[in-house]
N, C-alpha and C positions, 0 to 999 in steps of 0.2 A: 435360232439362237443369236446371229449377229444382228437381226434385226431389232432383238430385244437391246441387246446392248446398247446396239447405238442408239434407243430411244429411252432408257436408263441413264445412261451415264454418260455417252460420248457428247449429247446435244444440252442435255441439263449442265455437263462440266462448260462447252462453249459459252451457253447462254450467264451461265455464274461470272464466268472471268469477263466477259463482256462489261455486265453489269457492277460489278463492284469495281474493273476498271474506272469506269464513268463516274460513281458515287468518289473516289478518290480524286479524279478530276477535279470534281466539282467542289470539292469539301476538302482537299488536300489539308489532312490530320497530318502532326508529326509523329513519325512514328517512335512513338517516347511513351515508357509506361506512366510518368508522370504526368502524362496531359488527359484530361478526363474523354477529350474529342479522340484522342485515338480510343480509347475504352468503347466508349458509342459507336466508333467505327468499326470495330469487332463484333460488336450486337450485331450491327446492321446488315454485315457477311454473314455470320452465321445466318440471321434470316432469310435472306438472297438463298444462302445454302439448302436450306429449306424450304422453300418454296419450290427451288430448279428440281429438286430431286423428287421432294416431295410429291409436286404435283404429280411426275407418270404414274410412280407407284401407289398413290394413292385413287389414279385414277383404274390401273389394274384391279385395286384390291376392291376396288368400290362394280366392277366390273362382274369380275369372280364370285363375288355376295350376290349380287343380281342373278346372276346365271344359275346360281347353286340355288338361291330361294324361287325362282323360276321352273326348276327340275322336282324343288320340291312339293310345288300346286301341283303339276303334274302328275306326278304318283300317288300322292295323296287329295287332292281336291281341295278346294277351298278353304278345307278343315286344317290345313297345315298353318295356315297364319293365326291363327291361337293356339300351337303349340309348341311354344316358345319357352314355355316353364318344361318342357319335357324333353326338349333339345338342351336345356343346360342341365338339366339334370342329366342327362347321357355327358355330355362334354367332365362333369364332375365325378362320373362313376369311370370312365377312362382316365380322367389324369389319376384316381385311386388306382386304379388298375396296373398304373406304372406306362403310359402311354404317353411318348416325348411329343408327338405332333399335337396332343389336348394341351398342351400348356404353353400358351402364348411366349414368346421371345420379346425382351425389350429389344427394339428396334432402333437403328443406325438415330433414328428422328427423336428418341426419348435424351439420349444423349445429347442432341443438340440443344434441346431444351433446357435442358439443366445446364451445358456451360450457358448460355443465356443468361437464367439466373443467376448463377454463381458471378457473371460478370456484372449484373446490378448488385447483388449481394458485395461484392468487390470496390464497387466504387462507392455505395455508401455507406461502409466500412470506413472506405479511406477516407473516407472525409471527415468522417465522426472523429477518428483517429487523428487530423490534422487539423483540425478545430482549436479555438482557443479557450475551448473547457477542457484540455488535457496540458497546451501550450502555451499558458498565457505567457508566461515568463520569455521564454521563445520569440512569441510575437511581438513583443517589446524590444526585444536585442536587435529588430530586423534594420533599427533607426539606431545607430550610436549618437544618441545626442549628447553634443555639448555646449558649456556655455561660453557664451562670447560677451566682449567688450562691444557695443555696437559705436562709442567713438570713434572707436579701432579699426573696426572692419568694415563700418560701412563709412566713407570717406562723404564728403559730402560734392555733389555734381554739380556742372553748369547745368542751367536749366534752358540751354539751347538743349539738351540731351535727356530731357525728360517725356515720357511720353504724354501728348496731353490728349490722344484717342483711345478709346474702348475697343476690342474687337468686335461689337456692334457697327460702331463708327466706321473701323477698317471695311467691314463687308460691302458698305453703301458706298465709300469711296471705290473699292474695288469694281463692284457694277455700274458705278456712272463711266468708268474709265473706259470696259469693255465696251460699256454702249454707245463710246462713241467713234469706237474701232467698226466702220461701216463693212468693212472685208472679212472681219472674226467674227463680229455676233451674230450673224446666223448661222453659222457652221460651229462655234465653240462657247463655254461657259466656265463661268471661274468657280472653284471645286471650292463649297462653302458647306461642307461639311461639317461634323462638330470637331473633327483631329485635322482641320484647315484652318488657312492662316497663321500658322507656327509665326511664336514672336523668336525672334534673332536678333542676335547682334551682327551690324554688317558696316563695315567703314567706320567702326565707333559712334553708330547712331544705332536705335532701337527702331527694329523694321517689324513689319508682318508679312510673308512669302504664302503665296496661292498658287498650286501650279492651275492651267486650263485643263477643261475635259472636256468630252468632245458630246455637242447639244442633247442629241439623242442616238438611239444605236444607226440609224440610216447615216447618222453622220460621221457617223466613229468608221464605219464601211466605205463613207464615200474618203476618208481621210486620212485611216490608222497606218496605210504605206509612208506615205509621207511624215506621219507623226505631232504631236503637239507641238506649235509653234512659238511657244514662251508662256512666260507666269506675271504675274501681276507683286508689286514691291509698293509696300506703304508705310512710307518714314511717320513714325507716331510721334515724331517732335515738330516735324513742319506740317507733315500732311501730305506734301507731296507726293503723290501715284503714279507708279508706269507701268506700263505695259511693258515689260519688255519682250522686246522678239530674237530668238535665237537667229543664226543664220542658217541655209538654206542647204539642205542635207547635214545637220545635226540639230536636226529636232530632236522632242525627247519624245522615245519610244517605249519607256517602263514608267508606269506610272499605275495608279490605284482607278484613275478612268478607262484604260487598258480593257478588252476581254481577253479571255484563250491564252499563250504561251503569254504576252506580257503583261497580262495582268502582275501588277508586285508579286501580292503573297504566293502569286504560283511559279511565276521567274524565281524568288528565293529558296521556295520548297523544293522545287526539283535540283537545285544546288545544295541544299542542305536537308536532306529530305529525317533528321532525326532531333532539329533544334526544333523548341519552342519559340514563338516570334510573340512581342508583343506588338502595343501600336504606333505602326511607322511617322516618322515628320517628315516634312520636306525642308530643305534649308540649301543654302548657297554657302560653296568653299568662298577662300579668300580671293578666288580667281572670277568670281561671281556666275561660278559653275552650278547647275541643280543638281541634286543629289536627295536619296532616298535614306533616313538612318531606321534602318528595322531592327530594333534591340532583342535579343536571345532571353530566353528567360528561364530561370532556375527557380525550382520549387524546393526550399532552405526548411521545408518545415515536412513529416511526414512525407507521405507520397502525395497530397494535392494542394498543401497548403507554404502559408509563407512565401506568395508569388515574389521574385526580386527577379532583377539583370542582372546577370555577367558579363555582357559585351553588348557589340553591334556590328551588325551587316552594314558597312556603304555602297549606297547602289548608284552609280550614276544614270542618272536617267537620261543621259543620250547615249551613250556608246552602251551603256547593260555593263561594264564592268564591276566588280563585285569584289569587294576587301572585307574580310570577319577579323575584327579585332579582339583583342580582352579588353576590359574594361579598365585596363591602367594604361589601355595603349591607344584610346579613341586619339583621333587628333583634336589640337583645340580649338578649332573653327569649329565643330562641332558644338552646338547648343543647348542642342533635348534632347538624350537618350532615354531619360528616363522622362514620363509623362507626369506633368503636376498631379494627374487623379492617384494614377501609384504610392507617390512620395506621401500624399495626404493624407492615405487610406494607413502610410506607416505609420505618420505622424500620430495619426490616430491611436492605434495599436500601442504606441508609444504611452501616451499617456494614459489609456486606460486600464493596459495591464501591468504595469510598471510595478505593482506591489497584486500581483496574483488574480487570478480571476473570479474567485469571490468577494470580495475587495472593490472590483469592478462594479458589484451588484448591491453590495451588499456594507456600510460605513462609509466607502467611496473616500480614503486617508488617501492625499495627494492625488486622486483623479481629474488629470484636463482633459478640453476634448478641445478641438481645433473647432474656430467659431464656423456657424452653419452645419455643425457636426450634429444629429444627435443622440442627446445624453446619453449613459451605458443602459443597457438591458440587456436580458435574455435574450432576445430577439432580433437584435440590431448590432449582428460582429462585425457586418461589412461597414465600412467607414467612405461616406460620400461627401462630395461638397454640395449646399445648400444654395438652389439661387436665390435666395431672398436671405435679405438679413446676415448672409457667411458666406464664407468660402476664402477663395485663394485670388492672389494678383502677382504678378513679377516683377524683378527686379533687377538691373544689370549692375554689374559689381565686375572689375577687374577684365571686361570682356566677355565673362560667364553671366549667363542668365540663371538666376537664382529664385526658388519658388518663395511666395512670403503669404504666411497666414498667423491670422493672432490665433493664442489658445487659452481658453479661458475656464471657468470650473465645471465642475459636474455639473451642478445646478442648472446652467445654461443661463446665467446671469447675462446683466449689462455691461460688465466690466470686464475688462480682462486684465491677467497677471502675468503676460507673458506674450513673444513670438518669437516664430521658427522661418529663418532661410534654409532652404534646402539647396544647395548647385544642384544643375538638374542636367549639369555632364558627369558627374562624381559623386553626386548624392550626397557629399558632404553636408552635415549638418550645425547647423548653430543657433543657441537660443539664449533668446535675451529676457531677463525677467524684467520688467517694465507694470508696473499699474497703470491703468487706464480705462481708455473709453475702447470699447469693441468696434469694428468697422457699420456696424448699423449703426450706432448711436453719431459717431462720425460724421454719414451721411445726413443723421435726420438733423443734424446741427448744422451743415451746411446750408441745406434745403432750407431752416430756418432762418436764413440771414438772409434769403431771398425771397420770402415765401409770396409776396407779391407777384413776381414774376410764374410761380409753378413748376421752378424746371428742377428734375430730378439727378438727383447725382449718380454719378458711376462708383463702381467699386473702387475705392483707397486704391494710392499703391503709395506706398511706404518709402519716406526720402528722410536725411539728415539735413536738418537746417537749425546752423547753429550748436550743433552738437546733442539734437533734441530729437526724437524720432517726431515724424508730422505725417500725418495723412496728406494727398495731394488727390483732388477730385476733381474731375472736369462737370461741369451743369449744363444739361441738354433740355432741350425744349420739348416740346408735345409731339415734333418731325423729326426727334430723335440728332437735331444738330447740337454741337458746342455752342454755346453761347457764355457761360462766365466760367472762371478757376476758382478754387477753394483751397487752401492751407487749413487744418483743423490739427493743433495739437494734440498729438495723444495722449499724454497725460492732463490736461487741463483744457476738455473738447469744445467746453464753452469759448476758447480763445480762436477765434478764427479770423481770416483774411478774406475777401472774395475783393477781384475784380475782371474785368473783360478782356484782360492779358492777363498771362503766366508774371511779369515783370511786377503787375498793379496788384493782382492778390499775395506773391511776396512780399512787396512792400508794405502790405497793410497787415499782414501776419506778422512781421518783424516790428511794427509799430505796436499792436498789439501783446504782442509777447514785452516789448521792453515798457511798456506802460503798465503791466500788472504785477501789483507789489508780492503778489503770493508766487510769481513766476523768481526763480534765481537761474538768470542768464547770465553767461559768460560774454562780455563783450568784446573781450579777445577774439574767440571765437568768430564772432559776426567781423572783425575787423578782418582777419587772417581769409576769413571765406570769400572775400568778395563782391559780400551778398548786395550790400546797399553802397552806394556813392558815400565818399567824402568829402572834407576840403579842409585846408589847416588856413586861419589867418589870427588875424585881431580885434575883437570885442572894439566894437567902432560906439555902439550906445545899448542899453541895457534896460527893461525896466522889468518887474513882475507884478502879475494881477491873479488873486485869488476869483478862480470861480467853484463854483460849487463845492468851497471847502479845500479845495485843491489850490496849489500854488503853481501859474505857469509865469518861465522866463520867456517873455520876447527878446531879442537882440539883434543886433545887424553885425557883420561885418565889414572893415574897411575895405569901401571899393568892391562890395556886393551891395545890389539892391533888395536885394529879395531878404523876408524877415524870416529866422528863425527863434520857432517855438519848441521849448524844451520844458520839461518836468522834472523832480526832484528825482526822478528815476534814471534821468541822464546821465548823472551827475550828484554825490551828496555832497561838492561842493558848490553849487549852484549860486546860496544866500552869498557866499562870498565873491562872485565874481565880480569886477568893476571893467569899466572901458580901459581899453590896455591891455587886458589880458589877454593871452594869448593859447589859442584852443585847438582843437583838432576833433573834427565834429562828422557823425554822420548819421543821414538824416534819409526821410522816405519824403517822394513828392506830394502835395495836398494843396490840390487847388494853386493859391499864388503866393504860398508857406510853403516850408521846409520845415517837417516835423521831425525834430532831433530825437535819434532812438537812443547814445549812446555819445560824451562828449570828454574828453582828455583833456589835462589842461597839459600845455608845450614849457 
């Protein structure tokens, strides 16, 4: 009898806890009814359950059948295995008889069976149920959008402070740097991941932070004591790349290149082992310390639906200390709690069910979708960004990094009607209605003012110049380098700048913009920003010449050599100006002219 036990239950129970020990390990679920991973992770015990138990007794009973149908050749001879119709007929004339041993018992195993079921039954239930064919309305609130002034709020920047690299770009400078670290790159690797190179703000410049990970596993074994030795920092306004190296016993030791206890998500799980995480950043405090923000997540809709945050874990990645905040309480070095793909996928939700979700399907009154979205259907709830033709770019504002994407109509047109910043520390939202060109059209108008050259544009990122919103595009070659800038008006895409500085394709977009008469520019504005040089003097000599229809003013000033050429855009008193007069002029450079965008008379 004790023998039986312990090969029942005592060695099948060791071998279970073992084993779903390890599956927890490895898979560390939260243990939260709203995460679908813990649900699966219940299937997968119960199956373990069944199996460990399973198997003895199922090897007993399979044992006892053999031995009984064995006993039964015997007594009867060979003739007994065709009579099988006469053994259930006996088994059925005894459970008629009132005979408890003829009527099989569900068994401990049928049970487990059915929670099984009940637990896929369970989650695609909850899902059905938290879908937005019951919630569209819901899904729509998950985004309070409101509208903004973009004069107002988005201020307009020095363009020391613009970024003019791609995180394509960032990545290539990232490994030319490593590879020139003769001591790091055969033992480490810069973690270029799709949720690496997090853009930040850092010193009032816009960076992109990579931590290292370590080459391959022999390396991470010959290394992981000692720890990762620094992250890689690429200022996207100059270019500039460092490596930089922490010092020497505070390396970082939690990081996502990590195995076993420091791996992140299992350092945080075993601290909070009942939150939802979603996906972690890496970023630098103001002390230019690395740190891990692993945001908590609340499911606001149903039981699996309406994924949002609530807070964030900061994890420093050299000491492992560990701060969970609420989400009114992050600090504001903090960057990205929330993930552009999140905010998008609201974004989305936003527009599409905003008036119900037949509606969505079906008339489509007021339906947007965020450009590279697409269009509504049945089929298509989850809301992604598109690499080609859409998506999302960033923007810094006030120190926060803000997510920006146009949104444009159902149809999936060329145009859009609209865009959304999201803060991507506070999820605040704001939207500006705006008519325009979409960010493809942007690019493919770019690409055309160079189209000799072949070089392709990068994704927009969204700047005030002038009090105007502008696309801002860097033009890479066929090896994927910078080579020119682009300015592309958003409302009027045909207006654009390019040159081979940030300074030269501003100047030629501001030339641009004040020479087209269908453009109404503030020259306030352009005077108040900074954007272009001026100079005040006095009308030394004057003349004008009509070309093609148009009338341009030449003139000098006294004690300038250089001539400037201005339009009736400059100025609608132009015809009236004489030598002596006295002006207050500002101009973009052109060759060995000074082309007047905008002129005052003093």
């Amino acid at each position: 009898m004790e023998k039986n036990v312990k090969k029942t239950i005592v060695i099948p129970l060791i071998i279970t806890i073992v084993v779903i020990g390890i599956l927890y390990y490895v898979t560390i679920p939260p243990i939260n009814i709203q995460s679908v991973q813990f649900w699966n992770f219940l299937i997968w015990c119960l199956i373990i359950i069944a199996v460990c138990f399973g198997v003895p007794r199922a090897h007993d009973a399979s044992t006892s059948f053999i031995s009984d149908f064995i006993d039964g050749i015997n007594r009867e001879g060979l003739g007994y295995i065709f009579k099988f119709r006469e053994r259930r007929a006996a088994r059925k004339q005894a459970k008629a008889d009132g005979d408890k041993s003829a009527v099989p018992k569900r068994s401990w195993l049928f049970w487990v069976i059915a929670l099984i079921i009940f637990l896929f039954l369970g989650i695609f239930v909850g899902q059905i149920a938290s879908s937005p064919l019951f919630n569209a309305r819901a899904y729509s609130g998950l985004l309070e959008v409101k509208e903004g002034n973009f004069a107002e709020d988005i201020s307009e920047i020095s363009m020391k402070s613009v970024p003019v690299v791609d995180r394509d770009t960032a990545v290539r400078l990232g490994s030319r740097t490593i590879g020139e670290m003769s001591d790091l790159v055969s033992q480490f690797a810069i973690d270029e991941g799709a949720d690496s190179y997090t853009q930040i703000n850092y010193e009032s410049q816009p960076y992109r932070v990579a931590p290292l990970i370590y080459a391959d596993p022999i390396k991470w074994l010959m290394n992981t004591w000692e720890g990762l030795p620094g992250f890689v920092t690429v200022n996207m306004a100059t270019q500039d790349t460092q490596l930089v190296r922490l010092p020497e016993g505070h390396y970082m030791h939690i990081s996502t290149g990590e195995h076993f206890n420091n791996y992140l998500y299992r350092y945080v799980r075993f601290q909070f082992p009942f939150e939802i995480f979603g996906e972690a950043a890496f970023e630098l405090n103001d002390e230019g310390e690395p740190y891990w923000i692993v945001p908590t997540v609340k499911m606001r809709i149903g039981l699996f639906g309406g994924e949002d945050y609530d807070g964030a874990i900061l994890v420093n990645a050299c000491t492992g200390e560990t701060t969970k905040y609420a989400l009114d309480e992050v600090p504001s070095w903090c960057d990205k709690v929330f993930t552009a793909d999140l905010v998008y996928g609201q974004l989305g939700y936003y527009g599409k069910y905003r008036s119900g979700f037949i509606n969505s399907l079906i008339g489509q009154t007021g339906v947007l979708v965020p450009t590279g979205s697409p269009a509504p259907g049945l089929f298509n709830d989850s809301e992604s960004s598109s690499s080609v033709g859409g998506g999302y770019n960033y923007l810094a504002i006030n120190d926060d990094v803000y997510m920006y994407t146009g949104m444009t109509s159902a149809n999936s047109d060329e145009s859009l009607v609209g865009f959304a910043l999201v803060n991507l520390r506070t999820k605040e939202p704001r939207y500006y209605t705006c008519a325009g060109a979409t960010e493809s059209s942007a690019m493919s108008s770019a690409e055309g003012q160079v189209q000799q050259m072949s070089y392709k544009a990068t994704f927009p990122l969204l700047l005030n110049i002038a009090d105007r919103p502008t696309y801002f595009l860097s033009l890479k070659d066929a090896a994927g380098l910078v080579k020119m800038y682009a300015f592309v008006d958003v409302q009027q895409y045909q207006i654009v700048g390019t040159g081979s500085t940030v300074a030269d394709a501003q100047n030629a977009y501001i030339a641009a913009l004040t020479n087209d008469d269908q453009v109404e520019i503030d020259e306030g504005a352009i005077a108040e920003s900074g954007i272009l040089p001026s100079v005040d003097g006095q009308i030394e000599a004057i003349e004008s010449v009509v070309f093609d229809g148009n009338t341009r003013y030449y003139f000098k000033l006294a004690g300038d050599p250089v001539i400037y050429i201005a339009g009736i855009s400059a100025n609608e008193n132009m015809p009236f100006l004489r030598a002596g007069s006295r002006v207050s002029v500002m101009y973009t450079e052109k060759d060995n002219t000074r082309e007047v965008t905008a002129l005052t008379l003093l």
